[in-house]
C-alpha positions as CSV (number, residue, x, y, z in Angstrom):
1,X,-10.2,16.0,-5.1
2,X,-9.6,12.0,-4.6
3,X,-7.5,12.0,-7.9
4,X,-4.5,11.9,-6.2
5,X,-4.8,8.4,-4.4
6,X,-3.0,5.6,-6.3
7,X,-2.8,3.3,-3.4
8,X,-4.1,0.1,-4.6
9,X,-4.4,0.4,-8.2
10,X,-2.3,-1.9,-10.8
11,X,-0.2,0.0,-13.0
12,X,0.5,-2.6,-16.1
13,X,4.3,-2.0,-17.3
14,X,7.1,-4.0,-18.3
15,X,9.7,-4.0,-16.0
16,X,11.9,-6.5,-13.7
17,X,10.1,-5.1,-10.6
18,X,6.0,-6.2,-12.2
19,X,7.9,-9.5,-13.3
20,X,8.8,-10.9,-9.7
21,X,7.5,-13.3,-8.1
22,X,4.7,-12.2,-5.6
23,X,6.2,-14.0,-2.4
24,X,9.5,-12.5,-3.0
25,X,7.8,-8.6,-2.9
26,X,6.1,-9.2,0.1
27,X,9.1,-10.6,1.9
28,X,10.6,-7.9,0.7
29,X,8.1,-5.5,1.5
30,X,8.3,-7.1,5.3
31,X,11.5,-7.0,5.5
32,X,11.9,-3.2,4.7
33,X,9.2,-2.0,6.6
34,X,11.2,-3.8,9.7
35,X,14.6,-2.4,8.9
36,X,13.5,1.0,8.3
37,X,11.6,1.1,11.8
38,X,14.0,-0.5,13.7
39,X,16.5,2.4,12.1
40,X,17.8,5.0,14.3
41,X,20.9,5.8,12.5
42,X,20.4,9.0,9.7
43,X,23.3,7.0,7.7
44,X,22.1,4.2,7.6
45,X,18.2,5.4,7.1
46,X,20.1,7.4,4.0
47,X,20.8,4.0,2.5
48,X,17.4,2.1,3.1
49,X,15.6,4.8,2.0
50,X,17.8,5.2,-1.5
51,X,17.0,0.9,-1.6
52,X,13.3,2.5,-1.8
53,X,14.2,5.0,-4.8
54,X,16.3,2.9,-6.7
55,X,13.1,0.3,-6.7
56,X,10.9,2.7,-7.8
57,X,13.2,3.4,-11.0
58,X,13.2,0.0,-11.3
59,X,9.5,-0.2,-11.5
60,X,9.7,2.1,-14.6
61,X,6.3,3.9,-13.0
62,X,6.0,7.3,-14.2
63,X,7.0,9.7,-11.5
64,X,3.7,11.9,-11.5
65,X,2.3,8.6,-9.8
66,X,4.5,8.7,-6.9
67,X,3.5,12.9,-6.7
68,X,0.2,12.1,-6.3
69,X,0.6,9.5,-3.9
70,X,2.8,11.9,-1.7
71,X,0.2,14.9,-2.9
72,X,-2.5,13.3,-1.1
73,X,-0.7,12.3,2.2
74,X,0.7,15.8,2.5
75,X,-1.3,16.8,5.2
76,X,-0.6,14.0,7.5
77,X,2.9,14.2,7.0
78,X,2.5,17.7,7.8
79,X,1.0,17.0,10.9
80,X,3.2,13.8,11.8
81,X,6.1,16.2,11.8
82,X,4.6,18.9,13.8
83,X,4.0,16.9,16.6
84,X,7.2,15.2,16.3
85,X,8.8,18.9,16.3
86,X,7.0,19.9,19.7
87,X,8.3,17.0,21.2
88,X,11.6,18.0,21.0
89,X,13.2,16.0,18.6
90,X,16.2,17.5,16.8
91,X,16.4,17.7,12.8
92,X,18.2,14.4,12.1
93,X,15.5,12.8,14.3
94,X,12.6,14.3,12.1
95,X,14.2,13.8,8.6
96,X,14.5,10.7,10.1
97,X,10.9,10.2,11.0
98,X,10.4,12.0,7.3
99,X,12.2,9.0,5.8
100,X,10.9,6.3,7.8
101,X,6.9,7.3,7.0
102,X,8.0,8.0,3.0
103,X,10.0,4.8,2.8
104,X,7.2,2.5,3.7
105,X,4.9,4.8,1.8
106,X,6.9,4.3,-1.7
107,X,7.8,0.9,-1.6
108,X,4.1,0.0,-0.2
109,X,2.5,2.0,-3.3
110,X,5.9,0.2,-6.0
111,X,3.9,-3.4,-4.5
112,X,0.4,-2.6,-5.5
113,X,1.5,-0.8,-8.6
114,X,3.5,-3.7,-9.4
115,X,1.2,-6.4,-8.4
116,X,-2.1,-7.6,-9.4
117,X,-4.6,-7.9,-6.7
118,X,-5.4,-11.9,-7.4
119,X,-1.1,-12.1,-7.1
120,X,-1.3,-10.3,-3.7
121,X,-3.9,-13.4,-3.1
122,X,-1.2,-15.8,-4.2
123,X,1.7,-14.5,-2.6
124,X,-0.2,-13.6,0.9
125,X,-1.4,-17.2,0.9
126,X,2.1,-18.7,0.3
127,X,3.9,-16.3,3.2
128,X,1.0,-16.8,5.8
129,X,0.6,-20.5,5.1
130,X,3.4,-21.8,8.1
131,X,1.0,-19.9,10.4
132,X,-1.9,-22.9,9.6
133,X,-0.1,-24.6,12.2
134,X,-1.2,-22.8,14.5
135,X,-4.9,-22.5,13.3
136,X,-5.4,-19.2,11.7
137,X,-7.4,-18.8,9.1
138,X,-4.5,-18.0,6.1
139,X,-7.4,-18.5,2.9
140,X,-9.2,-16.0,4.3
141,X,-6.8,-13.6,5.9
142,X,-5.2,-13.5,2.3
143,X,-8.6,-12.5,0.6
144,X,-10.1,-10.2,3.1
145,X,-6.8,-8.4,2.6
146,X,-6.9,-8.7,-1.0
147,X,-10.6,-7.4,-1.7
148,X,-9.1,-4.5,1.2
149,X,-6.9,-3.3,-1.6
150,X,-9.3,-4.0,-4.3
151,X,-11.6,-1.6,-3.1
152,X,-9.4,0.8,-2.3
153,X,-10.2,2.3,-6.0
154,X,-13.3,1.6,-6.4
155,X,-14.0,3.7,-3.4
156,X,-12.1,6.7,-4.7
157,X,-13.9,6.0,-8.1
158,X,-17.3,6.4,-6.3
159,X,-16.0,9.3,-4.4
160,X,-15.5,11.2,-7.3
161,X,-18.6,10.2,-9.0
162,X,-20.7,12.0,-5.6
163,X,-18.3,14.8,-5.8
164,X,-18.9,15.7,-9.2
165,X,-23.0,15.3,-9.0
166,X,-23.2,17.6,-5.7
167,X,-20.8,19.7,-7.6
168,X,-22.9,20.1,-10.6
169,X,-25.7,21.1,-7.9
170,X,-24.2,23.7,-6.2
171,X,-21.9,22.3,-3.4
172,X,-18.3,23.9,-3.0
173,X,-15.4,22.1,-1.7
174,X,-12.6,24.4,-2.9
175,X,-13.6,28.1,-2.2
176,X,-16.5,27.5,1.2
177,X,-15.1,28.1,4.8
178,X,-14.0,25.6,6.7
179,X,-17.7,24.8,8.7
180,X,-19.2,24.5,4.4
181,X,-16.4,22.0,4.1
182,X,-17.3,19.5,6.9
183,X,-20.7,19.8,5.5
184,X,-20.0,18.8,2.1
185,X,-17.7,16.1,3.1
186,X,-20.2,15.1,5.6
187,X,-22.6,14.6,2.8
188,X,-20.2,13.0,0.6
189,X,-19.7,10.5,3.0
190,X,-23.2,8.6,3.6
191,X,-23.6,8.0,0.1
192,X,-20.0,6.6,-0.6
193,X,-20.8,4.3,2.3
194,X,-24.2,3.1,1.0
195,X,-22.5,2.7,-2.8
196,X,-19.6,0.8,-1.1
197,X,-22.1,-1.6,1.0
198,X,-24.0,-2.7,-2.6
199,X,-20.6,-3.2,-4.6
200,X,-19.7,-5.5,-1.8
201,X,-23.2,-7.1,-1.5
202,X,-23.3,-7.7,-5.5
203,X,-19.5,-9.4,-4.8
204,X,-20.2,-11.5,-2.4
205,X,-23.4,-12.8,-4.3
206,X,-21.1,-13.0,-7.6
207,X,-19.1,-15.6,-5.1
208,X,-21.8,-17.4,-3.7
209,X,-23.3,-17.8,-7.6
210,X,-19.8,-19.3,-8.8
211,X,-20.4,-21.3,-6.0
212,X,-16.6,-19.9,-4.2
213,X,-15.0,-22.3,-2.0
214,X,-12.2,-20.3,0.5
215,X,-10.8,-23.7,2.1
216,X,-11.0,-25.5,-2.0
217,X,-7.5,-25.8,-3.5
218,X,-6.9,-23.2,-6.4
219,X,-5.0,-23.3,-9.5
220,X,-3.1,-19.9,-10.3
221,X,-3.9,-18.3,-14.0
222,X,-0.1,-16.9,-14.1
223,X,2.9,-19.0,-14.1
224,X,5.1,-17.5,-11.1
225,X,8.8,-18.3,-11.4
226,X,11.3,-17.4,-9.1
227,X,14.0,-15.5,-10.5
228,X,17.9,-14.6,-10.0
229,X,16.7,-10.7,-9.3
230,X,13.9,-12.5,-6.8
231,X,17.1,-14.1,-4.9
232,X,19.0,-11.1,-5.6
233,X,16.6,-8.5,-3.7
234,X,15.2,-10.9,-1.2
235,X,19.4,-11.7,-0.1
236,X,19.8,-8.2,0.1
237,X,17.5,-6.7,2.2
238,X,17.7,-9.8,4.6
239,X,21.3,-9.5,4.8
240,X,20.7,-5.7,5.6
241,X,18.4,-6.4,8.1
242,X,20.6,-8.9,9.3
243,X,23.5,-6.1,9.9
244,X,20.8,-4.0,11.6
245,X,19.5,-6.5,14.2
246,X,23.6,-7.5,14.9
247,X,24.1,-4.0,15.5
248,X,21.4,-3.7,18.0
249,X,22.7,-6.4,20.2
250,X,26.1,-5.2,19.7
């Protein structure tokens, strides 16, 4: 049932996507989100949205990953467009909506197939750190953010661990009616919680035994160049943003 979330996992591959430098994916990852919100053209959304595709082949991820990922957002998208079709949008404006939700969706799930979670750390630090200037807290924004996606499969894993024992004792969550669903998942739920609670409990006393310093300076295990494809990618969706905000003011 929770087999289909990907979101948050490392997928270890060889390819020139997993071998860029962290700060240039998130910038990257910025950028695109940006552009393809700030899209209203379906041309132009054609383009940025093939940028997101052609990335993915990059990656050299198996494709079935990407299913899933889409597989278990189904539903939303389902009901994103719905209500986007009652509104009285026209076609264009929902394949356009369709595009926007799956672009940021694929290129989101390429960067944390792509990345390891302590390179997430890395990069996060290195793009927030101009906002110390003002006082925020980068260390920790970066981390809290980084365990965020760190847990994301652990959850799942746990989730699938209750499913299968309540399964083994009798609870359905195919074939019941809709009332027996809420039920189960209702059930489900209070025990992933708890499990979730003492993973993070037994983390943050790992931490505290290691004696973890958030403000310290840190070392990096992995040597993180930056690369002609870094310069490459990170030049080309700026200067495509750059076209876009232009032809906004224009």
């Amino acid at each position: 049932m929770l087999d289909n979330v990907v979101f948050g996992s490392y997928y270890p591959i060889k390819s020139k996507v997993h071998y860029m430098n962290p700060i240039s994916k998130i910038l990257c990852t910025l950028l695109f989100a940006l552009m393809i919100f700030i899209c209203d053209d379906f041309v132009v959304m054609c383009l940025i949205f093939s940028l997101s595709i052609l990335l993915c082949e990059m990656a050299h991820i198996p494709r079935r990953i990407y299913k899933k990922t889409f597989s278990s957002l189904k539903i939303l998208f389902l009901f994103i467009i719905i209500i986007y079709s009652l509104s009285g949008l026209t076609l264009i404006d929902i394949l356009i909506v369709f595009m926007r939700l799956s672009g940021v969706v694929l290129y989101s799930t390429v960067l944390t197939l792509s990345t390891p979670p302590n390179e997430i750390t890395y990069g996060l630090q290195r793009v927030l750190s101009p906002f110390r200037l003002i006082g925020l807290p980068v260390n920790k924004m970066a981390l809290s953010i980084s365990l965020a996606l760190r847990f994301i499969p652990t959850i799942i894993d746990q989730g699938n661990k209750i499913l299968k024992s309540q399964a083994s004792r009798g609870v359905d969550y195919y074939n019941s009616k809709l009332p027996g669903k809420f039920l189960a998942i209702k059930s489900m739920l209070l025990p992933m919680f708890i499990l979730t609670i003492r993973r993070a409990d037994t983390l943050a006393e790992a931490m505290q035994v290691r004696l973890y310093n958030i403000n310290a300076k840190r070392t990096n295990y992995r040597l993180n160049k930056w690369r002609i494809f870094d310069t490459f990618l990170f030049l080309l969706h700026f200067i495509i943003f750059g076209l876009l905000i232009v032809k906004k003011v224009i």
